[in-house]
N, C-alpha and C positions, 0 to 999 in steps of 0.2 A: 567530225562525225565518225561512230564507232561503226564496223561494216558487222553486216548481221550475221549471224552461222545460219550457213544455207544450207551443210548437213543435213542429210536424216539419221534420226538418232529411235533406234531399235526401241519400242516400249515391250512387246511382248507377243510370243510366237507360239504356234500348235505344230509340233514338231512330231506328232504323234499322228495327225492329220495327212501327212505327208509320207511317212510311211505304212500308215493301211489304206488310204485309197489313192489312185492313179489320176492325178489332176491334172485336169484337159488347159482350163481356162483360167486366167488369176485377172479382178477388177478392183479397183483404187476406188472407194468410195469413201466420201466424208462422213462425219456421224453428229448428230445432235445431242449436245452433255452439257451439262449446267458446268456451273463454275467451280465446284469441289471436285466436281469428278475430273476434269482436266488438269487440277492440279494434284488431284493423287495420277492422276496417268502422268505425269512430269516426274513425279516422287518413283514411278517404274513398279506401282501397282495395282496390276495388274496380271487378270489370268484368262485363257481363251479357251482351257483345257476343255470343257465340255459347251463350249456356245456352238450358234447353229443358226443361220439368220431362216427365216421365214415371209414370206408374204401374204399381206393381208392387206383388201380393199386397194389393191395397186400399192402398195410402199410397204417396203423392205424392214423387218426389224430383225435386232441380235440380240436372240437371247443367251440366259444363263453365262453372260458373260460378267466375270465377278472383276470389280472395282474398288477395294480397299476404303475405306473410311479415311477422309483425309485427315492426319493427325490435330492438324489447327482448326478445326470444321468447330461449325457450332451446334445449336441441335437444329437446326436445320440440313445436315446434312445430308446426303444423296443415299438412297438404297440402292446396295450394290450390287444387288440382283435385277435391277429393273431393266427389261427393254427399252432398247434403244435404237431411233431410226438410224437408218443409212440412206444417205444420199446420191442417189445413179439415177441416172436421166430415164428414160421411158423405154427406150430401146432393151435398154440391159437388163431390165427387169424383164419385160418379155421373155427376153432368153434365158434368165434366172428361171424363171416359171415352169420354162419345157426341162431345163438341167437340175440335179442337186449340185449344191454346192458345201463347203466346208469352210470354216473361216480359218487363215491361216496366219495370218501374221499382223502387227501393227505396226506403227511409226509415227514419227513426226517427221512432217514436209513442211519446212518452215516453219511460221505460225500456225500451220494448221494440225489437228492429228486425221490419220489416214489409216483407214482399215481396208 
């Protein structure tokens, strides 16, 4: 049996983000994406430069976060502008709510990807 890479492997970061505003708190939340869009974020494109998550009706979306056209896609492929939930438990949203936040970086944590 082959052993997994349990690395995290950098997909794409707001480095701009971190030098204009003074960030307090940083949270690991999962995201909901079809299956093109996970494998253009494999492919490394990906851009965060202007997203900005939001809440609405209790759950978290990111917007303006652009996701590349998967090269092999069919025409069913993903628009790359679309909002996308993020996954945080009930608590962190609350305190998202009283706070702004800025989206700053992504990753893959194992199988999964993590913003």
């Amino acid at each position: 049996m082959a052993k997994e890479n349990t690395a995290q492997k950098l997909i794409a970061s707001n480095k701009t983000a971190r030098l204009n505003y003074d960030i307090g708190d940083t949270y690991e939340a999962g995201m909901v994406l079809s299956g093109t869009e996970v494998k253009a974020l494999r492919a490394g494109k990906a851009n965060l430069k202007d997203s900005y998550a939001v809440v609405k009706d209790d759950e978290v979306y990111l917007r303006e976060m652009h996701i590349s056209h998967y090269d092999h896609g069919n025409r069913s492929n993903h628009e790359p502008l679309r909002p996308r939930k993020l996954l945080l438990h009930k608590r962190e949203i609350k305190k998202l709510v009283r706070e702004e936040r800025r989206t700053l970086s992504r990753d893959f944590k194992s199988k999964q990807i993590k913003i």
